[in-house]
N, CA, C and O atoms as a GROMACS GRO file, in nm:
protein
  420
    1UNK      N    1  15.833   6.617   6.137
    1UNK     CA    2  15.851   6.563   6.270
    1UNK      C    3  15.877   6.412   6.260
    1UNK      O    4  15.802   6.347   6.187
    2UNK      N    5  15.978   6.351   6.327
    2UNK     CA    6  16.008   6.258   6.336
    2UNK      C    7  15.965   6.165   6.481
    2UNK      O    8  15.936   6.238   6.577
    3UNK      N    9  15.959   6.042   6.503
    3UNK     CA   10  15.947   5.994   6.669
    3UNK      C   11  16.045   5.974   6.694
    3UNK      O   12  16.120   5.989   6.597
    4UNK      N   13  16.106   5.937   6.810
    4UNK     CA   14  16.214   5.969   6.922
    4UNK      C   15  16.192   5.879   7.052
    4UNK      O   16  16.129   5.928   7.146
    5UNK      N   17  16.239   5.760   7.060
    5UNK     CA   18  16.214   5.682   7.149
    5UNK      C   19  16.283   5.716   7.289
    5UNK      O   20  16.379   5.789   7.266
    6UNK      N   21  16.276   5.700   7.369
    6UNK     CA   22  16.284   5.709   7.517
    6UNK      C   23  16.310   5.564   7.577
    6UNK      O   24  16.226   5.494   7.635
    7UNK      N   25  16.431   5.535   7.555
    7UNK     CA   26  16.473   5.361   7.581
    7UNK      C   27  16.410   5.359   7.738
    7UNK      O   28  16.377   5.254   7.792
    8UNK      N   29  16.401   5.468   7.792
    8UNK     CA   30  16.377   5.437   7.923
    8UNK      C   31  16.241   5.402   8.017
    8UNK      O   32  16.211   5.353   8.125
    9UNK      N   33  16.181   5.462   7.902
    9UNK     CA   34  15.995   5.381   7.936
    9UNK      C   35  15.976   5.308   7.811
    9UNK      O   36  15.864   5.258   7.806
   10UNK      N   37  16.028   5.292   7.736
   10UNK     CA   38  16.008   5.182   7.626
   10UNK      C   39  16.008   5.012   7.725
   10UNK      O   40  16.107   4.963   7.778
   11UNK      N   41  15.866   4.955   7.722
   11UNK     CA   42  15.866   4.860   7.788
   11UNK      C   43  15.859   4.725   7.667
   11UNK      O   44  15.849   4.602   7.679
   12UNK      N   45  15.870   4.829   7.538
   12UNK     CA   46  15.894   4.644   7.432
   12UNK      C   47  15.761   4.613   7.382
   12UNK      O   48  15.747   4.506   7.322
   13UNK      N   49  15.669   4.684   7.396
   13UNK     CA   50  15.523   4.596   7.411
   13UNK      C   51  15.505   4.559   7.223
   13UNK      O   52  15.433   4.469   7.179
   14UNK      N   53  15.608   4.674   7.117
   14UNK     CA   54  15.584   4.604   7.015
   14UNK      C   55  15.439   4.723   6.962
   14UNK      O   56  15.445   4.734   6.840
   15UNK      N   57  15.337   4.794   7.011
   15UNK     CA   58  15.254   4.839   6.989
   15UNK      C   59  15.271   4.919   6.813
   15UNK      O   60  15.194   4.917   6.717
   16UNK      N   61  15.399   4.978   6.830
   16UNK     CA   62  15.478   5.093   6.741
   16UNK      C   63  15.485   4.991   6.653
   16UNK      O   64  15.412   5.010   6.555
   17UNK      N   65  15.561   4.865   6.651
   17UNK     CA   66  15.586   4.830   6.502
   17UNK      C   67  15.444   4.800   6.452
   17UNK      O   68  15.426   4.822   6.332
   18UNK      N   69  15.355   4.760   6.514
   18UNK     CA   70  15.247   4.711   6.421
   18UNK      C   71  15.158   4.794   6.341
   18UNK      O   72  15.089   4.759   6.245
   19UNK      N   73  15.173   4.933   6.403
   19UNK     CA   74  15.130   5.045   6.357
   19UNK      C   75  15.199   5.083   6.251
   19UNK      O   76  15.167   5.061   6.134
   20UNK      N   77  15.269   5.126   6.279
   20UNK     CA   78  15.406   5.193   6.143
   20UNK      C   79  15.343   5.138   6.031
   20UNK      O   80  15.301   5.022   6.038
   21UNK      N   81  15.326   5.228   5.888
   21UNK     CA   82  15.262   5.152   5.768
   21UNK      C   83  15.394   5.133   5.738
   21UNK      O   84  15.406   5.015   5.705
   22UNK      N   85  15.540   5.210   5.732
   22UNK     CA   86  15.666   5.235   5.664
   22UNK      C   87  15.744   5.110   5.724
   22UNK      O   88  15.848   5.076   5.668
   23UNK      N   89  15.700   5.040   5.837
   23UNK     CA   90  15.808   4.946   5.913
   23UNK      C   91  15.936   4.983   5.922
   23UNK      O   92  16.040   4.927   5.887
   24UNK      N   93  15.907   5.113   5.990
   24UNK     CA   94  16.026   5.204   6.038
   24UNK      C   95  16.060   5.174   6.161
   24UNK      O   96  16.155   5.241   6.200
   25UNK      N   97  16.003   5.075   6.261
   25UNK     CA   98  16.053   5.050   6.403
   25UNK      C   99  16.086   4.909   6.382
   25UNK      O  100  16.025   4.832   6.308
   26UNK      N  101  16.212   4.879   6.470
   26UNK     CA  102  16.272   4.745   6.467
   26UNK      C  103  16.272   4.722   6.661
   26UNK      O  104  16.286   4.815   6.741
   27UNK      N  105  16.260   4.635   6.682
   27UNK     CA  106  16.246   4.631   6.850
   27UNK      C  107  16.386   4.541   6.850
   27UNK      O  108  16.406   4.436   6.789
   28UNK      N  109  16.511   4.641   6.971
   28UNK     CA  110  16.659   4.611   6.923
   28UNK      C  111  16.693   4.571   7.083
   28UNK      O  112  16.712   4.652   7.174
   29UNK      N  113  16.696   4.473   7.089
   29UNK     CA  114  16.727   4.451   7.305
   29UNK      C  115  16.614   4.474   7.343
   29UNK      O  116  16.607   4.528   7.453
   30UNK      N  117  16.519   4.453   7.291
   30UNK     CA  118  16.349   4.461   7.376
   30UNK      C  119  16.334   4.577   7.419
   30UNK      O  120  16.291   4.601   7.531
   31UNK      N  121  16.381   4.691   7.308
   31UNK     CA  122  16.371   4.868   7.266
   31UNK      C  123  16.353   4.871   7.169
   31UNK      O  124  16.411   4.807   7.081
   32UNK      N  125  16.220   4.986   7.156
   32UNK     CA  126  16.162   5.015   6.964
   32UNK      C  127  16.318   5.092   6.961
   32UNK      O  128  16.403   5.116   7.047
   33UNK      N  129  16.305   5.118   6.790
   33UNK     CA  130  16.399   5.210   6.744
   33UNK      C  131  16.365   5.232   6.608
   33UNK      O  132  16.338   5.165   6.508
   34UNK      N  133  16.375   5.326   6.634
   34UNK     CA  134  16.303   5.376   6.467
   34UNK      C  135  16.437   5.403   6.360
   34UNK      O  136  16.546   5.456   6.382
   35UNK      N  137  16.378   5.344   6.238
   35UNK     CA  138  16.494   5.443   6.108
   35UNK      C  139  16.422   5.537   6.079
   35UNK      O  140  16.303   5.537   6.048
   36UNK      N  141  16.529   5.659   6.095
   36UNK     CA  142  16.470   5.754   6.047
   36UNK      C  143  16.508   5.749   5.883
   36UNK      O  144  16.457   5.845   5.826
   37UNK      N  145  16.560   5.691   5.823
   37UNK     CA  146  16.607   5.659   5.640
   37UNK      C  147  16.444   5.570   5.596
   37UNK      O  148  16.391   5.555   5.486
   38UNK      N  149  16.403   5.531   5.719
   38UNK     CA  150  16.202   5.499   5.640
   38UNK      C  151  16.154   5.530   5.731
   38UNK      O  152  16.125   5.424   5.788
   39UNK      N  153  16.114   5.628   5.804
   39UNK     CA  154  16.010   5.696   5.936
   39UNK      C  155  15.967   5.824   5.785
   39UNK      O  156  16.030   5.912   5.726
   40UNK      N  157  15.823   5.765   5.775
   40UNK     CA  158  15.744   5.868   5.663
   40UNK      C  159  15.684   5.980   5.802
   40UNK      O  160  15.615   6.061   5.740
   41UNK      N  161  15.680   6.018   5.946
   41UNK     CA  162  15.690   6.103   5.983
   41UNK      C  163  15.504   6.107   6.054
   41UNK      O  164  15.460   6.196   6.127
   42UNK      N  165  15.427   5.985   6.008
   42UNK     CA  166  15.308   5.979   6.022
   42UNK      C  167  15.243   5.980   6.195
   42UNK      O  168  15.134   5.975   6.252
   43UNK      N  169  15.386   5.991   6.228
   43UNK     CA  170  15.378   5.948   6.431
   43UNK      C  171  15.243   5.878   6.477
   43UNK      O  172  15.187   5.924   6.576
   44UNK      N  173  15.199   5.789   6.423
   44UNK     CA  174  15.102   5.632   6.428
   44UNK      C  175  15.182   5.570   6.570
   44UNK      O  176  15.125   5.558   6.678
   45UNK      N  177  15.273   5.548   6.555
   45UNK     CA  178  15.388   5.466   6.638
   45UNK      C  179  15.350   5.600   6.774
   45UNK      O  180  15.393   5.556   6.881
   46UNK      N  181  15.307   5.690   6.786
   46UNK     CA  182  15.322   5.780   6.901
   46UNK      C  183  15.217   5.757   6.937
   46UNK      O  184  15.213   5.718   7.054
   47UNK      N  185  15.104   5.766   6.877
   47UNK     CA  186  14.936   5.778   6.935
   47UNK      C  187  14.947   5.643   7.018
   47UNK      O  188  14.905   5.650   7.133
   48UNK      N  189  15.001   5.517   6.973
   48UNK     CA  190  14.953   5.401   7.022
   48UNK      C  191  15.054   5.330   7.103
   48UNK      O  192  15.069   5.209   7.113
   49UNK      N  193  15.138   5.451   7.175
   49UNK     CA  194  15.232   5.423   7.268
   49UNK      C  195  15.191   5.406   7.421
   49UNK      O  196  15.212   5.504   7.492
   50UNK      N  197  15.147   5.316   7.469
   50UNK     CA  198  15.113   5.287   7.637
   50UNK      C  199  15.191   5.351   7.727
   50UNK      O  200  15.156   5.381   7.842
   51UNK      N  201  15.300   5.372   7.677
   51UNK     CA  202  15.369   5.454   7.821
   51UNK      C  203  15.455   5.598   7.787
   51UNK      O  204  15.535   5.674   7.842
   52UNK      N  205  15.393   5.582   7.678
   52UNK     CA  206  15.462   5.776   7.641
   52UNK      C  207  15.589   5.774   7.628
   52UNK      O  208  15.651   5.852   7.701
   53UNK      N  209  15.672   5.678   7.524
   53UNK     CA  210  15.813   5.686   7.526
   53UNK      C  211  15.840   5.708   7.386
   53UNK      O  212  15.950   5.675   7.343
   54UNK      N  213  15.744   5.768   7.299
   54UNK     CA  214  15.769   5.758   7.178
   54UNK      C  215  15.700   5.946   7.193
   54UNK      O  216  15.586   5.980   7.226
   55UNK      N  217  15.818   6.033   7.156
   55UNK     CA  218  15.784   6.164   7.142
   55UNK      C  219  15.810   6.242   7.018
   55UNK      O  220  15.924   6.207   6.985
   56UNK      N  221  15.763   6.336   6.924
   56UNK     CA  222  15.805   6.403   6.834
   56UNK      C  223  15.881   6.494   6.839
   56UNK      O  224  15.856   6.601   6.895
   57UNK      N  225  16.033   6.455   6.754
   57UNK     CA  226  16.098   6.580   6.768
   57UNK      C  227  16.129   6.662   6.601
   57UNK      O  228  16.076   6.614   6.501
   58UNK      N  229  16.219   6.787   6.589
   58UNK     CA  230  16.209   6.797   6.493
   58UNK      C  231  16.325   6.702   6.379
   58UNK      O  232  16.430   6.653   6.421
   59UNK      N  233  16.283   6.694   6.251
   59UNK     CA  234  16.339   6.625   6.166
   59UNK      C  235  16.489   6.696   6.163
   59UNK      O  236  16.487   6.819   6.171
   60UNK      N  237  16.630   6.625   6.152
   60UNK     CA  238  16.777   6.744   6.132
   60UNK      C  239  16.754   6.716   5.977
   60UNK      O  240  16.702   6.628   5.910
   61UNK      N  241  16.838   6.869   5.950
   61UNK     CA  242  16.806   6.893   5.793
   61UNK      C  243  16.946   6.779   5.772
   61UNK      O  244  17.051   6.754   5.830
   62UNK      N  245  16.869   6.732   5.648
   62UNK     CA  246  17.033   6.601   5.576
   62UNK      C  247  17.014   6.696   5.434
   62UNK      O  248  16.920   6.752   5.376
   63UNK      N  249  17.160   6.678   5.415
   63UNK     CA  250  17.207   6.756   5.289
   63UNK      C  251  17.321   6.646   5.234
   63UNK      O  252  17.420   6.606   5.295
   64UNK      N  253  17.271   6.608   5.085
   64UNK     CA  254  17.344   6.505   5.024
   64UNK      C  255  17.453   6.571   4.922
   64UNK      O  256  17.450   6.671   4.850
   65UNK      N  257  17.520   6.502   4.938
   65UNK     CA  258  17.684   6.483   4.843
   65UNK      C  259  17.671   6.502   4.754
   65UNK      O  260  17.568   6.454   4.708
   66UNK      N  261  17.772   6.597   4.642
   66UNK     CA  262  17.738   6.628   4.563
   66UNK      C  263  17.720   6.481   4.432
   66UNK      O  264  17.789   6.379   4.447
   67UNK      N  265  17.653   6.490   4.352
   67UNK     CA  266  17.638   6.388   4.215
   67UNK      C  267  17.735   6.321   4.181
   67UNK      O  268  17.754   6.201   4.202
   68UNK      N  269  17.831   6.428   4.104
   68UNK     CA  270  17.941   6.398   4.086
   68UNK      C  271  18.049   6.517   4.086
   68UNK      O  272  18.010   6.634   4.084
   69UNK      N  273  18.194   6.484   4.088
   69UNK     CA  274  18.334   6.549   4.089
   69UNK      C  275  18.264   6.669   3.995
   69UNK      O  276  18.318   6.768   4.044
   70UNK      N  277  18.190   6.712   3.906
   70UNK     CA  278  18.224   6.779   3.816
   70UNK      C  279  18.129   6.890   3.828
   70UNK      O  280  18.129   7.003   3.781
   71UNK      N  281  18.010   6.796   3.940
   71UNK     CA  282  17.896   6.938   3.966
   71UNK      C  283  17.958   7.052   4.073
   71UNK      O  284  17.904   7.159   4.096
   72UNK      N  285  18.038   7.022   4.112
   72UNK     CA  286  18.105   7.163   4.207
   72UNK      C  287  18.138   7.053   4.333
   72UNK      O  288  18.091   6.943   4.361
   73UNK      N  289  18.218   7.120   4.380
   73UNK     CA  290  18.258   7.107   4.511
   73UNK      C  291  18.183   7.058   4.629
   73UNK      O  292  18.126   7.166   4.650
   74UNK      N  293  18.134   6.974   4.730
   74UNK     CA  294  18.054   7.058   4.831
   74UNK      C  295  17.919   7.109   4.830
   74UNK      O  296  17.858   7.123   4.936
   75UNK      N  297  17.865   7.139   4.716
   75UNK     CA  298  17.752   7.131   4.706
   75UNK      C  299  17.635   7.096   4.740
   75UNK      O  300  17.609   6.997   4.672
   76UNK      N  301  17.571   7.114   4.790
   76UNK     CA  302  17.437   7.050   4.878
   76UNK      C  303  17.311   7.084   4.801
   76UNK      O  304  17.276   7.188   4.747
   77UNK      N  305  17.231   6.913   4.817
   77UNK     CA  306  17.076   6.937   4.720
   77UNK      C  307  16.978   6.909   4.867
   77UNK      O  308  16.914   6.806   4.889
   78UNK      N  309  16.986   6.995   4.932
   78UNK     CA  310  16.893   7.042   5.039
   78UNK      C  311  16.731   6.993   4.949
   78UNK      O  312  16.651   6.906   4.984
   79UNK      N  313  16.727   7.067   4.851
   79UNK     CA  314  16.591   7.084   4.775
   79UNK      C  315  16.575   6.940   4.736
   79UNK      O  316  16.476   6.901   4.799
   80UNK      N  317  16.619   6.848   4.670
   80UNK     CA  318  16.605   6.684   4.625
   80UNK      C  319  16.528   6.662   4.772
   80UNK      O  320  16.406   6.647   4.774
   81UNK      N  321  16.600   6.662   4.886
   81UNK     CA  322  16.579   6.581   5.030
   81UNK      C  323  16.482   6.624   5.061
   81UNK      O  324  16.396   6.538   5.080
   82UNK      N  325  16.427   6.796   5.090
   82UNK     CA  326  16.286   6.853   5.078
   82UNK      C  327  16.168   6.744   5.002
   82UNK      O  328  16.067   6.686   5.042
   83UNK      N  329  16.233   6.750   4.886
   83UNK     CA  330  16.129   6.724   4.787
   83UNK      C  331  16.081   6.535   4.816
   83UNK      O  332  15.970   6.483   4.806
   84UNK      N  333  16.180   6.490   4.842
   84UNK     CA  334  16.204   6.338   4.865
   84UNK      C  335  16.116   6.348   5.001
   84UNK      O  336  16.004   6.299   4.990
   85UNK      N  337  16.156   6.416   5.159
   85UNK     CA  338  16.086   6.382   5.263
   85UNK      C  339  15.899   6.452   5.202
   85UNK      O  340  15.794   6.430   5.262
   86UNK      N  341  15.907   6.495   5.132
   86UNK     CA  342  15.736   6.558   5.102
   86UNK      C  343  15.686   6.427   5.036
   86UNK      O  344  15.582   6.371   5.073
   87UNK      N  345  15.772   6.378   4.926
   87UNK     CA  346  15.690   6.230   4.855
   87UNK      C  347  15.663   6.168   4.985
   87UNK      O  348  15.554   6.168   5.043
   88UNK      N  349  15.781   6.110   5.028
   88UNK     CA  350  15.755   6.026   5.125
   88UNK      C  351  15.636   6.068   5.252
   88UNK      O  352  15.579   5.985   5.323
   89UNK      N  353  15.621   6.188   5.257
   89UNK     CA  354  15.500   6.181   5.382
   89UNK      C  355  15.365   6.190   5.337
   89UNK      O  356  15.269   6.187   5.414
   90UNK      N  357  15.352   6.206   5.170
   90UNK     CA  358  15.218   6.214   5.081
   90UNK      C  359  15.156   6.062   5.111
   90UNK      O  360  15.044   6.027   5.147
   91UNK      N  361  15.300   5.970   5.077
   91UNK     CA  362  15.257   5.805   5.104
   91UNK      C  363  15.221   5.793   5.190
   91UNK      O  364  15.122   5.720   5.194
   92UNK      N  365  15.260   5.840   5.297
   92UNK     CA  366  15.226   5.791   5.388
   92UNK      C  367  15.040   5.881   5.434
   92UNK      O  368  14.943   5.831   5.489
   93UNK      N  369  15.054   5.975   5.397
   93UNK     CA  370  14.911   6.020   5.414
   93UNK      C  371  14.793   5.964   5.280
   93UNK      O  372  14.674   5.989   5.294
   94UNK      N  373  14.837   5.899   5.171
   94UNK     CA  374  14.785   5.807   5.096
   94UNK      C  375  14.771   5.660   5.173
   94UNK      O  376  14.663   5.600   5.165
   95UNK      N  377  14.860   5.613   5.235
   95UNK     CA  378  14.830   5.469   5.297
   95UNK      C  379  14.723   5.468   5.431
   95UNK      O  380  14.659   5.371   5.473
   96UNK      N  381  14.726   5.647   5.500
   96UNK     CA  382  14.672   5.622   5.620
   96UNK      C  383  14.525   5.630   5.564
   96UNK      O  384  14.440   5.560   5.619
   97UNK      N  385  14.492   5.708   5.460
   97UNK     CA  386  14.341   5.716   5.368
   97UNK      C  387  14.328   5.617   5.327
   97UNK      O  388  14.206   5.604   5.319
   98UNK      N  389  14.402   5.476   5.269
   98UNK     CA  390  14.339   5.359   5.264
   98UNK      C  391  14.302   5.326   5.378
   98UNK      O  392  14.184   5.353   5.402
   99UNK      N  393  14.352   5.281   5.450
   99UNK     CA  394  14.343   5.206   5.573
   99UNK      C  395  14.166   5.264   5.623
   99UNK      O  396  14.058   5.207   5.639
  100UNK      N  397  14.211   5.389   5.632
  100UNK     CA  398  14.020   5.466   5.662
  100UNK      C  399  13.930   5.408   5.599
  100UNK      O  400  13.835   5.354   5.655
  101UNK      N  401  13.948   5.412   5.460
  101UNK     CA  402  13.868   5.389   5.360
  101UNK      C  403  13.808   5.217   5.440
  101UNK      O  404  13.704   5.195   5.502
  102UNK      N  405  13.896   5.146   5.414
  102UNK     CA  406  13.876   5.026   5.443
  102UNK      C  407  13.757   4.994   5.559
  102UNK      O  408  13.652   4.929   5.562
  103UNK      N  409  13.834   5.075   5.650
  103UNK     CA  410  13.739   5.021   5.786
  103UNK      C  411  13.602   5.095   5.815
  103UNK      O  412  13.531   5.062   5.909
  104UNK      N  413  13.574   5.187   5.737
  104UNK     CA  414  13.440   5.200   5.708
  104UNK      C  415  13.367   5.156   5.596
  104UNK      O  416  13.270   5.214   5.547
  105UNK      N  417  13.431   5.024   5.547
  105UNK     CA  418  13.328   4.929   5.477
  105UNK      C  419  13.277   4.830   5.504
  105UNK      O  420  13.198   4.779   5.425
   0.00000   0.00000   0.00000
């Protein structure tokens, strides 16, 4: 699951970037906007949204180009991007267990 801003109750307040461990929201015309190329999927940026403009939707499957000319045609490594969005949301469930860790010391 990815977040999904709603330019239209997005009032700017900024709440989302400070949250984000990935600094996946950029505030663009005084509107969050998330990359989804670093949104680790942790929706932090949703819980601590004041006006409910930050919603989860589902992730679109990305399927990358093949390597090279010689691995086939057209080809798609569906499985790399699987495997790549799973690292990436482990980090991010490793950074949100520091952060815990921390504030109960």
């Amino acid at each position: 699951m990815l977040p999904s801003v709603d330019k239209t109750k997005c009032v700017g307040c900024g709440n989302c970037l400070r949250v984000c461990p990935a600094r996946a929201i950029k505030l663009k015309e005084g509107k969050a906007e998330v990359d989804p190329s670093l949104c680790q999927g942790c929706l932090l940026c949703l819980a601590h949204c004041p006006t409910g403009a930050i919603e989860a939707r589902e992730a679109k499957k990305r399927t990358a180009p093949p390597i090279s000319h010689r691995e086939g045609k057209g080809e798609t490594y569906e499985l790399s991007w699987e495997l790549n969005e799973i690292r990436m949301r482990l980090e991010g469930i490793k950074r949100r267990l520091a952060l815990l860790s921390q504030r109960r010391r």
